[in-house]
N, C-alpha and C positions, 0 to 999 in steps of 0.2 A: 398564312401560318396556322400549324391545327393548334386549338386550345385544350389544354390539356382538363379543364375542368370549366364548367359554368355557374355562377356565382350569382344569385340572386338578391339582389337589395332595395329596401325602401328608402325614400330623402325626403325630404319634407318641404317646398320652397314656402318660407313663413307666410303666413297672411297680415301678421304685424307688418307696416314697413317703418323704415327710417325716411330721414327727409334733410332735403338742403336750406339751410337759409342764409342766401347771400343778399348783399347790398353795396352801394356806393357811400361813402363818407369822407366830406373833404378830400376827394382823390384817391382812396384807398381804397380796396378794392375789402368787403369783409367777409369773412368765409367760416360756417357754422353747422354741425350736424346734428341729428338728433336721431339716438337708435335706439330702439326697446332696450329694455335694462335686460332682458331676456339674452339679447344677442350680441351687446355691446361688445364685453370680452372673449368672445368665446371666435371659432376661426372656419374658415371652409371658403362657398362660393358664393358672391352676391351678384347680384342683378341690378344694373340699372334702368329704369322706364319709364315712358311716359303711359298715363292712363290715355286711351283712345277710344271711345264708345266704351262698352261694358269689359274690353282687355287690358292687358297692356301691350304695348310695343316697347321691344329691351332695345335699349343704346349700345350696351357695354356690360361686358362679364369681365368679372376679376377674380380673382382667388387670395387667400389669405394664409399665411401658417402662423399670425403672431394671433392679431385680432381684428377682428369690423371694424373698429375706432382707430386704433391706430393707424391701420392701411387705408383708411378714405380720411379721416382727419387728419393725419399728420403729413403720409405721402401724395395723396391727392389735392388738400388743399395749402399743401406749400407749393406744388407746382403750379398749380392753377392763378394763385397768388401772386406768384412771380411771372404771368404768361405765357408759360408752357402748355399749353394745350388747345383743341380745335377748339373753335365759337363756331356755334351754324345758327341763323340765322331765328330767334326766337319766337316768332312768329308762324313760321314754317314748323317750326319745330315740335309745337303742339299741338298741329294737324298730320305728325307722323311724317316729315320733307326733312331730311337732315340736307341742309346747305350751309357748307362751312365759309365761313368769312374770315377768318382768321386762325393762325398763322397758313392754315389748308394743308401744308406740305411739313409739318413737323407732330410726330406723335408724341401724347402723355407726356412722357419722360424728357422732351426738348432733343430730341436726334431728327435730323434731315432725312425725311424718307428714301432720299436718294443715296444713302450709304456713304452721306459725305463724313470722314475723317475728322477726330472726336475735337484735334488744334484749329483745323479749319472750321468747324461747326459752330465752337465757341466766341470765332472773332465773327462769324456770323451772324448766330445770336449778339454778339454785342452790335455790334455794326449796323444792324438791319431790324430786328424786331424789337430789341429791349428796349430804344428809341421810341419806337412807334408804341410798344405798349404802355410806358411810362405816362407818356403825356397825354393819353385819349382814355377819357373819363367813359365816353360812348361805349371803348368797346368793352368797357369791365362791368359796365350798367348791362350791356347784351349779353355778359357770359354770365352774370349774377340771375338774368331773366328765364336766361335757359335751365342754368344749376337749377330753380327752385320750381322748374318743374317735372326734375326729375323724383321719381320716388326707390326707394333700396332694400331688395328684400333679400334673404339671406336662409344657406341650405347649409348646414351643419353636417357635417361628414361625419365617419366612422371612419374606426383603420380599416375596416376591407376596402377602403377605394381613396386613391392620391385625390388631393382639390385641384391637380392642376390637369390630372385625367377629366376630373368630371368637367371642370372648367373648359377644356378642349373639346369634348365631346359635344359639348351646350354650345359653344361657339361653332362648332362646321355644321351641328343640324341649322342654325338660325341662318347661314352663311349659304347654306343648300335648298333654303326652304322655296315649297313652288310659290311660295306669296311673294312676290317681289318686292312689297312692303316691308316684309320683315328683313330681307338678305339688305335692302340698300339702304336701309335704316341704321345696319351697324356699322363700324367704320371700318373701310378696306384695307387700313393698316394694319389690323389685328387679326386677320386672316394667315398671316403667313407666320407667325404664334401659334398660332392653334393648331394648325395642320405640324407644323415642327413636334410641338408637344404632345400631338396624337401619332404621328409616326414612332416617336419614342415608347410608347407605352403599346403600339401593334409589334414592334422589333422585338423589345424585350422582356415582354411578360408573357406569362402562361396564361394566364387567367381572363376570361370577356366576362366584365362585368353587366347584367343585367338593371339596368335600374329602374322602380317604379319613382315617380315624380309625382309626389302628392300634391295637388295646386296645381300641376301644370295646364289645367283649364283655364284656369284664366291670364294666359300667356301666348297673344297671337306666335306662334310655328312650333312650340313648343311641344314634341311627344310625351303622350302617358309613360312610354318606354323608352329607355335611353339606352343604347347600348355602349360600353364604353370600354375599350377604346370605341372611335367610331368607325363603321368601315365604310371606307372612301368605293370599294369595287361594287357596290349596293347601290350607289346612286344611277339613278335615270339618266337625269337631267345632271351631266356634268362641266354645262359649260361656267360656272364660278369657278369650279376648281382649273376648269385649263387654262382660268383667265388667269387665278393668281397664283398659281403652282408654283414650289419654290426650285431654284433650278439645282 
């Protein structure tokens, strides 16, 4: 598509971050954030990551339009709470190895990666995981070990550019990247998100936004430059995308 204009932007990925503090208590799983007063209310793209030697390695990009707090306090840890989400193995996990142990085949949100049907999924979930997670004190003590070594830093957008643009843009470079540290570090399920939400903003906007990434050094795959939407006919090495291309 020609772009009718090119747009240059600067973003800031914070150097403050936020942080998780979970635990187990009598059974309960407890689940706690903590963000600069800076960033608390305020809305765009955050990151999440382990520190690994002098970078970080990102797990998970999210986007916001209410705020920071809300969307990882409220929606992320009621899910999480209730055992909707991957565990990998905590251990591994801070040597940069994502291995999931739990539930492995349902993302974030509690849906069957298989496109299983929202009646069928539900007696599913009941049937099958909410059982198991219920009564295993282990596996909430392993997702409370891995939470609290994630750290969450956060890129405050402007109106020239949508959070779920930049947000997709940041997710197919990490997804593309030649480090194959970085690409299997993020979860495979959010691949076809990303790509969806970048095809939308290539189809129907004028405009390629330009972005500098201020911080982006210290972010194993992360470019100085972002360009955003991304463009998919620029990669080299395109075997991620023919893996998980949507059909």
């Amino acid at each position: 598509m020609n772009r009718e204009k090119l747009i240059n932007l600067e973003l800031t990925i914070s150097s403050e971050c936020g942080k998780w503090n979970s635990r187990v208590e009598d059974g309960k799983l407890i689940i706690e954030n903590f963000h600069p007063e800076e960033y608390a209310q305020k809305k765009g793209v955050y990151l999440w990551s382990v520190k690994l030697n002098k970078q970080y390695l990102i797990y998970y990009v999210g986007k916001t339009d209410r705020n920071f707090k809300n969307e990882i306090d409220g929606s992320w840890g009621s899910s999480y709470r209730g055992g909707r989400g991957n565990i990998s193995d905590p251990i591994k996990f801070a040597k940069g190895i994502r291995e999931n142990i739990f539930p492995c085949d349902i993302d974030c949100m509690g849906r069957l990666t298989n496109r299983m049907g929202s009646k069928q999924y539900k007696q599913f979930w009941k049937d099958t995981f909410r059982p198991k997670w219920n009564k295993n004190n282990s596996l909430k003590k392993k997702l409370s070990e891995m939470l609290n070594q994630l750290t969450i830093h956060y890129i405050l957008i402007t109106d020239e550019i949508e959070s779920e643009c930049l947000e997709a843009a940041i997710g197919m470079n990490l997804f593309n990247s030649s480090n194959d540290k970085v690409s299997h570090f993020m979860n495979e399920n959010d691949f076809g998100p990303f790509q969806k939400s970048n095809k939308k903003y290539t189809n129907n906007y004028a405009n390629t936004r330009q972005v500098k990434l201020i911080n982006s050094e210290y972010f194993y795959g992360l470019p100085n430059v972002l360009t955003c939407p991304f463009d998919e006919n620029e990669i080299e090495n395109r075997s991620y995308c023919q893996k998980w291309c949507l059909s």
